[in-house]
N, C-alpha and C positions, 0 to 999 in steps of 0.2 A: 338718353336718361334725362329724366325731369330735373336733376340736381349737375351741381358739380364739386369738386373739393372743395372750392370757396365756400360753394354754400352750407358744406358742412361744416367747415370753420369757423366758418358767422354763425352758425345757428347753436354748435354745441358750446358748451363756456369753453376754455382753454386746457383744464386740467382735465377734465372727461373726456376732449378730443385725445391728450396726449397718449393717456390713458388705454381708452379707444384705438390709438397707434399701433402701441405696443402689442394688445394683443392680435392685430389683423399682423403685423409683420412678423410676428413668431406662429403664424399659423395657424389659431387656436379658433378662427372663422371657418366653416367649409358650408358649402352651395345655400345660399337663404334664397329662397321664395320670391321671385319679383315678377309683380305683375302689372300691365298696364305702364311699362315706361318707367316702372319706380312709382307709381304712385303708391303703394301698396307692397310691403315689404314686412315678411314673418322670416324667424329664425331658431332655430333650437340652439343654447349652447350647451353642452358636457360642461357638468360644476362637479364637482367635489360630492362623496354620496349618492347618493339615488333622487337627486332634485336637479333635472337640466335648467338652463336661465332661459325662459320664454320673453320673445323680444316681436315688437308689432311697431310698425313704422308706416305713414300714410304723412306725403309730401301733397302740397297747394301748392301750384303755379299760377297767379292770378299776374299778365303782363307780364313784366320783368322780376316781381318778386315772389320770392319762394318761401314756404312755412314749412317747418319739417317740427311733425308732430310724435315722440317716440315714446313708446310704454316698453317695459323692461319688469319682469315677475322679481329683480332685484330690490335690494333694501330703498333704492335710489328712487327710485319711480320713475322716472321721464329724462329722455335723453342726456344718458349716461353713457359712462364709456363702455357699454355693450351695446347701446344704439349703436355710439360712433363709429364701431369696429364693423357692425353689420352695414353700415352703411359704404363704408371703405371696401368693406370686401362685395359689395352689391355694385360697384363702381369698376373693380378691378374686373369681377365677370363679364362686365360688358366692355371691357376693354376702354373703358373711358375715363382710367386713373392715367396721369403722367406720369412718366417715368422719374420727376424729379421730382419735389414739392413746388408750388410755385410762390412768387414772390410774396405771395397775400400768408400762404403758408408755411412758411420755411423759418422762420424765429419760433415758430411751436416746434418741428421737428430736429433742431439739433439737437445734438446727444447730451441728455443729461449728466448735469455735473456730479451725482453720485445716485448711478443706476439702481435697482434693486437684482436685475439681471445681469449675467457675463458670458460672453462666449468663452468653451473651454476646448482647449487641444488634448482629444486622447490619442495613446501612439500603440499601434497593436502589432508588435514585432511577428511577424507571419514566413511561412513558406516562402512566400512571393518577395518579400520585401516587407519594409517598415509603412505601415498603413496608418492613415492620419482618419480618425473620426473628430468630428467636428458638434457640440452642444451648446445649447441654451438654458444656462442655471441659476435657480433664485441663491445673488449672495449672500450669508448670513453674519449676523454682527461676531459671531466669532474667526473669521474670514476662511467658514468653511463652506459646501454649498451641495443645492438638496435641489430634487424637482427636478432633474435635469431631462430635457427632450431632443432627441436630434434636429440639428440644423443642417441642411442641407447646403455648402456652399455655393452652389449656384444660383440660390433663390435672389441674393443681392443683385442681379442681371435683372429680374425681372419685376422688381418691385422694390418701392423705397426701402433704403435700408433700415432696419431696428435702430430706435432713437441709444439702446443698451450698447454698440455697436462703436469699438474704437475707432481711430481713423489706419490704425496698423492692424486690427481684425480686419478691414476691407481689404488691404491691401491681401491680408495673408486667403483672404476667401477666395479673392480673385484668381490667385495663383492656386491652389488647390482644384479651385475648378478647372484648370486647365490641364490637370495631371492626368493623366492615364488611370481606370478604374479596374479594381482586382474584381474576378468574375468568381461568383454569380453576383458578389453583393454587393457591386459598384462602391466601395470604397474607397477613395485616392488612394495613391502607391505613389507616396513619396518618390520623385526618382528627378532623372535630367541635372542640367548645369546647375542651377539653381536649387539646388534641394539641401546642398549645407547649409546654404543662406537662411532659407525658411525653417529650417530644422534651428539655428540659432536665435532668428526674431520670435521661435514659438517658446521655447525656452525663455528668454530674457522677457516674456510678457507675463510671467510669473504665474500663468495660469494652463502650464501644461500638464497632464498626468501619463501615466503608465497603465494602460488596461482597463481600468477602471477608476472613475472619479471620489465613490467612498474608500474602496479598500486600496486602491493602488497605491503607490507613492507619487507626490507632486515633484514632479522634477524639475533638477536646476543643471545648469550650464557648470560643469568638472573642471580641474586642471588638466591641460595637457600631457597625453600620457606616451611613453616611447616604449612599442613594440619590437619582436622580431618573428618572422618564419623561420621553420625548419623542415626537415623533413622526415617523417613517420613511419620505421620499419615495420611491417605485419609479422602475420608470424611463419609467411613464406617470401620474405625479402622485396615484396613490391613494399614502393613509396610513393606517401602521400603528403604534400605540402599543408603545415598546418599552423597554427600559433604556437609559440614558444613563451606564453604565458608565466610568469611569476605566479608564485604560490599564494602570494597575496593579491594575485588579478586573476585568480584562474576562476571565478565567478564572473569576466566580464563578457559581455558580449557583442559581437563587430558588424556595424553599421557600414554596408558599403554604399554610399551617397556619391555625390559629386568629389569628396574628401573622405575621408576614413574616420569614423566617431567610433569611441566604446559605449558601451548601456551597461552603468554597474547599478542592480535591482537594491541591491542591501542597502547602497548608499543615498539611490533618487539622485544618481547624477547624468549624464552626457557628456561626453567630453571628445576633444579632436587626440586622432591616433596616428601617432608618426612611427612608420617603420622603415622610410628612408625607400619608397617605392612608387611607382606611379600606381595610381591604383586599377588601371587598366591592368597592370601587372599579375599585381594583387589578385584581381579578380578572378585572371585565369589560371595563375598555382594554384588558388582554392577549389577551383572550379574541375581541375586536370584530374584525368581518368589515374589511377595505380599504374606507378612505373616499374612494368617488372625488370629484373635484373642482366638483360641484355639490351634495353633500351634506353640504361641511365644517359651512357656517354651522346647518344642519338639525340636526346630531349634537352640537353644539357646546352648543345650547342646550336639547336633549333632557338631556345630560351635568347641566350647571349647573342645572338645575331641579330634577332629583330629588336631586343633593346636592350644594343649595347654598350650604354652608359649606365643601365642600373646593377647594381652590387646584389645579384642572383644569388641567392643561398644554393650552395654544390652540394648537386644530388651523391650520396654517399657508393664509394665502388667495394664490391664483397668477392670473396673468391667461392667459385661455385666447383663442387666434388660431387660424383657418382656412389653412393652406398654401395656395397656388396650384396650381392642376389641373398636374399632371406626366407625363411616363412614366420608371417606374419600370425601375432595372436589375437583374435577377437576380441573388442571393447566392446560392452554395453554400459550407458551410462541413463540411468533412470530419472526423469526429471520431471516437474512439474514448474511449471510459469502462469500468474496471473496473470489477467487483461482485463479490464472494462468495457462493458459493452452494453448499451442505452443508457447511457446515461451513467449513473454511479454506480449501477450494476458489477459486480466482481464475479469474474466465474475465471475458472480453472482448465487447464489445459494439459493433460499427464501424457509423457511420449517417451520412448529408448532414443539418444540416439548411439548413432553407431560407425564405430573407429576401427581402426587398425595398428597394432604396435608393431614395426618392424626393427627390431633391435634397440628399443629407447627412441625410434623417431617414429610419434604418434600423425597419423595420417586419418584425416577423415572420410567416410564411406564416399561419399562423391565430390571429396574436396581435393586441392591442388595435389600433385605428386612430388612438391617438395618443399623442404623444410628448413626454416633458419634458425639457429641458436645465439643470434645476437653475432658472430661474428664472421660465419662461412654460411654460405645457401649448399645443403644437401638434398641430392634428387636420386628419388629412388624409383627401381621399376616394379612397380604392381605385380604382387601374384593372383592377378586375375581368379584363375580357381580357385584355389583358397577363399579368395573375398565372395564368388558365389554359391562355395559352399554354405559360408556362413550367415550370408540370407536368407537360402534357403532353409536353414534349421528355426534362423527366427518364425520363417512362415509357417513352420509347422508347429510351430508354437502357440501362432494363432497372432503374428501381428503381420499389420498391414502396412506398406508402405506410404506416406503422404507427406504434407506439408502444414506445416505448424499456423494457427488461424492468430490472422493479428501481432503476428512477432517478427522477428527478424528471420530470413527465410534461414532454414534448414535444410538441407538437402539429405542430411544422413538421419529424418524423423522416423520411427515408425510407434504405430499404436498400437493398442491392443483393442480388439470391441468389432461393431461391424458398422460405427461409422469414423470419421478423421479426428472425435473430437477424444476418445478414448479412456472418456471417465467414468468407465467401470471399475469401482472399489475391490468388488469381487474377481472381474479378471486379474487385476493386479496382484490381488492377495493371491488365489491361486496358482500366479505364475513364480512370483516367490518363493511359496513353498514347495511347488513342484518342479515347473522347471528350470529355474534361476538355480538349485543345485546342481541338477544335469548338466547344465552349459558349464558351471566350475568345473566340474568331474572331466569335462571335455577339455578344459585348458581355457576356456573365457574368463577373461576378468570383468568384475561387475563393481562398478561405480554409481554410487548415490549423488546428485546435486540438487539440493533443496525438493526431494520428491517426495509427496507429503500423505505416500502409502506406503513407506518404507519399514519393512519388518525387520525387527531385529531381536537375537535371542541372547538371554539373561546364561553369565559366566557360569554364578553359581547363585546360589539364596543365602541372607543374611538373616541374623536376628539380633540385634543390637536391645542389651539390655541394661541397666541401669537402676539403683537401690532407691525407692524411698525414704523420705522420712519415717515414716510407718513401720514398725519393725514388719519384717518378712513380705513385705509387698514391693513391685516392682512397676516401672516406663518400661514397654518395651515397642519397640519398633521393627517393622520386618519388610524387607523389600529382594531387591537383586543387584548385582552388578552386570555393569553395561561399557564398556571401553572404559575401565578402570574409576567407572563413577557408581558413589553407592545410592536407590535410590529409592525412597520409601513410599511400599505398594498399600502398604494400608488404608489412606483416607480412599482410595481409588476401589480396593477391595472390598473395605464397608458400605460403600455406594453401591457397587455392582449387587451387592447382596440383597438388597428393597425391591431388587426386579422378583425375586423368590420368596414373597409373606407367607405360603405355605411349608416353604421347606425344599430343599435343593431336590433335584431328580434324580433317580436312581442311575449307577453307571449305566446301566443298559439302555437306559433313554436317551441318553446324549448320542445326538447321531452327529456332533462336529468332533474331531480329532484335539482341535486345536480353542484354545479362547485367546480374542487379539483385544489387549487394554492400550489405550492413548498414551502415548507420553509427550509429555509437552517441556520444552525448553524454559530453563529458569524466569528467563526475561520475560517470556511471557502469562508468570504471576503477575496480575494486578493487586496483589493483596496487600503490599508492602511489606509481605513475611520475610524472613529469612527464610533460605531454604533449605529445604531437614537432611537432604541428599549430600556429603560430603567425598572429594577426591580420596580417592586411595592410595595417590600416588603423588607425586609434586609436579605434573605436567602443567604447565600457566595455558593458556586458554584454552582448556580441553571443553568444547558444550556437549550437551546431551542433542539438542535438536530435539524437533518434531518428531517424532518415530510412533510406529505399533507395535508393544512388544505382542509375543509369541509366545503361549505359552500350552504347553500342552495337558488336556484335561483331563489327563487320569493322575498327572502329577497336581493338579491344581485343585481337583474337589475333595480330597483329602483336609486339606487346607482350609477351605471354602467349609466347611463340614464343621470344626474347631472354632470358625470365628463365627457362624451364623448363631450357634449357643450362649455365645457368648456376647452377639454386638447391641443387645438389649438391656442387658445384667451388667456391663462394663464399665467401667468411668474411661472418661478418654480425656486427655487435657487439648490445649488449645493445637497442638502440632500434628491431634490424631493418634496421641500414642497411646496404646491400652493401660490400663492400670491394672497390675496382676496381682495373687496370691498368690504363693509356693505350689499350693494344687493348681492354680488357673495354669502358670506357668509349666507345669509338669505335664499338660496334654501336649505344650507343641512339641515337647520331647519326643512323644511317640511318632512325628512325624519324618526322625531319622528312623527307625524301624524297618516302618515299611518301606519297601522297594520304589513303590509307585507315587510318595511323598515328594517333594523338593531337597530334601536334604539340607540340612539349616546346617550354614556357619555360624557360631556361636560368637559374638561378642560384645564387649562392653564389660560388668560387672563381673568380676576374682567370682564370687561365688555364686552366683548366676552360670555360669559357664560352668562349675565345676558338679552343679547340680547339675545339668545338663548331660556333662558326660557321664557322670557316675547312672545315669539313668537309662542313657545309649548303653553302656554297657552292660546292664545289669540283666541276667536273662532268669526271669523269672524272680517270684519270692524266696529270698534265701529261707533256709530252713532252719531256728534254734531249738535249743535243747530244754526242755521244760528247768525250771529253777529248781533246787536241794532245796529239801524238806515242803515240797509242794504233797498234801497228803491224797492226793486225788491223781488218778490214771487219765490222761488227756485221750478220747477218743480222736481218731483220724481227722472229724470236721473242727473238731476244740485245736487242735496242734494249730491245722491250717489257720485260725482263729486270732492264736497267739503268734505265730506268723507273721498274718498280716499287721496285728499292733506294731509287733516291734520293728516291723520294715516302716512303718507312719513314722514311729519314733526317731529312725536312723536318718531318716531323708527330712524329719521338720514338716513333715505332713498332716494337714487334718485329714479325720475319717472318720465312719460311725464304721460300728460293727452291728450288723442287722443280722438277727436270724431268729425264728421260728419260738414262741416263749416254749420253754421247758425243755430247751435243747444245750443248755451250758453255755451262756452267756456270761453267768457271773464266775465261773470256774475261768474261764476265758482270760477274764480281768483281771481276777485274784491270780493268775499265773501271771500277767504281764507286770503285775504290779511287785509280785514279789522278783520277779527277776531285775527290775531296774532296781532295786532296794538293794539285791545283791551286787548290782555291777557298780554299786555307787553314785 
């Protein structure tokens, strides 16, 4: 090269060299142009926006002196600190930078006394172990920090180090780079003798984070905290060594370094964890396969002999019983589990699995054959046939045997559909209502756990009514009960009805049996309502849950029939509750009549309800007697006439009477009128 450091020293002023430094040693140069020895030197930098910094550089060697002439597309014009940087890194390419600064150099590169850069420790708690990433961030006057780029610890081996660059950042780089890298992404994995040391000078340099440098928390150095181990019954007597966490630590989590540290997230600390153990120990109770219950006393004294001066927590001894030969009843428990997949993506996963009850001791389809209750391990013997009988019924059901995608394995899954992922809405519902009765009828029990195509059918029908201010007009609300909750189908029923602007279809159109409406769990109104649905009983945390109710369509379009008339014409207050008239109100009555109705429970309002019955029971227009001294003979359609008034009258009804002019209208009247005159 036609140049050397010196002479870019001597040539750029001091503050443009340092400048210049800074940004060849955090990287922000790559491959410039040189041609002819350096005479002759271009470069593109990446700026900020859609404007790279064009930089042109042409050195004179005349004897022993050098001219280094730089143009720069920046504000700066001429050998600035993006010359300087192209030229340091046009020095570095040819391998003709020192590895140190030299004497002419070296008072420009010490580390400035109040950088604008800092290198920052991130710690990425992983599978493998606690992984240290390593950056380069512009500090900001409120001492937070932005712009951050990875730094690679090794690069200080190959190149002066960044002037931003403590003298305990080298140290901590050094040693980083010499740590073992987690595959694929070569990033240090903290580990070896040495690693509680570095794990506490990266803390105490005030510039460590957790995960990430905006959102994470900056962590500091904790107080000492004293643990214990125990050991972990399942729910067939094997034990597992674990923490014995405090309720106010059971967020922490265990750092196995050279020494034992906790990571408590909430608080941004670190701290040293004594549980009175070597942590070679440590590592391998944590580490140890389930100890089942003929190999306690075995392991126990494996433990205590190779290190027998540590205070081993004793693996706990149970007495183990034979159950009595049985036959077992089949469990189906229906479930659905989400999972993420690409990304934020959410999808769903619906599967049976499937158990076996033999006497109160539940056993899984292809899980262990025995069973603990907290304080004897019982083992039983499988009735083989039995248990393939009753796969086999599943299969003819139509589900298929697999394994659960992305969860924790499952051995007793199966699905329905023809492939493993089983989220068919319609097989499910079909299977419900057809043959999830069937396998009851058989002696199966069928258990629901959060499956979120669970059908379920309403006790009875409600209709909860309530008075106005208004004389004679009424709130009413109308739903069903469901595991003793009341629960209002209204706003759900007036919706469904906008799918029919022409008008409901005749029964003979409906080719489904069934209509299946959502019900959704309190908690998840976003509205801030209260909720219209009240206990009918004083059970404390009874929910509804997710469910589909079930309802069947010949009882249901009757219904459907009554509100479509009326969901246009109606007032509805803010709960969705209809606002009635005594006649609005006297249609849902006829919907105990018929057969094929829902059959309404009637309550809320004394006289609401009592309209209600008096109307359930009333079969037909009673019949009165025309009034004394009426001088006119009432023909058969005039009586019917007078009739119908005084049934308006007796019940609080409005009505017209319509018929034909010249047929005895006004004799109609004049009888109704004179008999209420008589009756007082």
């Amino acid at each position: 090269m036609l140049f050397t450091l010196a002479d870019i020293a001597a040539q750029i002023p001091p503050q443009p060299f340092n400048e210049g430094w800074e940004l060849f040693t955090t990287g922000r140069i790559s491959a410039p142009n040189i041609q002819r020895g350096g005479a002759l030197i271009t470069a593109v930098i990446p700026h900020s926006g859609n404007h790279p910094i064009r930089v042109y550089v042409r050195t004179d060697k005349t004897g022993d002196a050098i001219t280094i002439n730089g143009e720069c597309s920046c504000a700066k014009k001429r050998n600035c600190e993006h010359v300087a940087a192209v030229l340091l890194q046009a020095l570095e390419d040819k391998q003709a930078l020192p590895a140190t600064p030299t004497s002419g150099t070296r008072k420009k590169n010490k580390p400035a006394a109040n950088p604008q850069q800092a290198l920052l420790y991130v710690l990425q708690p992983s599978e493998d172990g606690l992984l240290i990433e390593t950056f380069a961030a512009r500090r900001l006057k409120n001492g937070t920090y932005s712009g951050s780029t990875y730094f690679e610890p090794g690069q200080t081996t190959q190149r002066t180090p960044a002037r931003f660059l403590e003298a305990g950042d080298l140290e901590l780089l050094d040693a980083l780079n010499q740590l073992p890298r987690a595959h694929p992404t070569g990033i240090p994995l903290l580990s070896g003798p040495r690693s509680s040391h570095l794990l506490e000078t990266m803390l105490a340099s005030g510039r460590c984070f957790l995960q990430d440098i905006q959102w994470g928390p900056q962590l500091k150095q904790g107080a000492a905290r004293a643990e214990t181990l125990h050991w972990v019954v399942d729910d067939f007597g094997n034990q597992c060594c674990d923490w014995a966490l405090r309720s106010e630590d059971d967020n922490l989590e265990i750092l196995g370094l050279s020494s034992l540290w906790y990571l408590d997230r909430e608080q941004g600390q670190c701290g040293i964890l004594d549980c009175g153990l070597p942590v070679a120990l440590v590592t391998e109770l944590l580490d140890l396969p389930a100890v089942e219950a003929g190999q306690a006393d075995t392991v126990q004294a494996d433990l205590q002999q190779r290190y027998p001066d540590a205070d081993i927590p004793p693996l706990q001894h149970f007495d183990v019983v034979t159950a009595a030969r049985t036959k077992p009843t089949p469990c189906l428990c229906l479930s659905s589990a989400e999972y993420h997949d690409w990304g934020d993506l959410s999808e769903y996963e619906d599967f049976a699995r499937l158990s076996f009850d033999y006497d109160g001791i539940p056993l899984a389809y292809q899980g262990s054959s025995t069973y603990f209750d907290g304080e004897r391990i019982t083992q039983v013997t499988r009735d083989k046939k039995t248990e393939q009988a009753a796969i086999k019924t599943l299969c003819q059901w139509g589900f298929e045997e697999g394994e659960a995608w992305d969860l924790q394995a499952h051995d007793d899954c199966f699905f329905l559909g023809s492939d493993d992922f089983g989220n068919d809405a319609e097989n499910w519902l079909n299977c419900q209502m057809e043959g999830i009765p069937k396998l009851r009828a058989q002696g199966w029990r069928i258990e629901y756990d959060n499956f979120r195509f669970q059908l379920v059918e309403a006790s009875h029908w409600y209709c909860d009514v309530d008075q106005l201010e208004k004389q004679d007009w009424f709130s009413m609300s109308l739903g069903v009960e469901i595991d003793g909750r009341r629960v209002d189908l209204l706003p759900t029923l007036l919706e469904y009805l906008h799918n029919f602007p022409r008008g409901l279809p005749n029964a003979e159109e409906i080719t489904t049996q069934n209509f299946v409406i959502p019900l959704f769990d309190e908690a998840d109104d976003e509205s801030g309502n209260e909720p219209d649905d009240e206990p009918l009983d004083e059970q404390p945390g009874q929910q509804l849950g997710e469910r589909l109710l079930l309802l069947p369509a010949k009882r249901i379009l009757p219904l459907l029939e009554i509100l479509l008339e009326m969901v246009d014409s109606v007032a509805r207050d803010e709960g969705q509750h209809l606002h009635l008239n005594r006649v609005q109100l006297a249609r849902f009555t006829a919907l105990d009549h018929d057969g094929n109705g829902p059959g309404l429970h009637w309550l809320g309002d004394d006289e609401a309800k009592q309209l209600a019955r008096r109307l359930r029971e009333l079969d037909g227009i009673p019949a009165v007697s025309p009034p004394d001294g009426l001088l006119a003979t009432l023909r058969p359609y005039q009586q019917q006439g007078l009739d119908w008034l005084q049934f308006l009258r007796e019940y609080r009804l409005a009505g017209i009477l319509a018929d034909d002019m010249g047929l005895g209208k006004t004799v109609q009247a004049l009888a109704h009128v004179l008999l209420e005159k008589q009756q007082g």
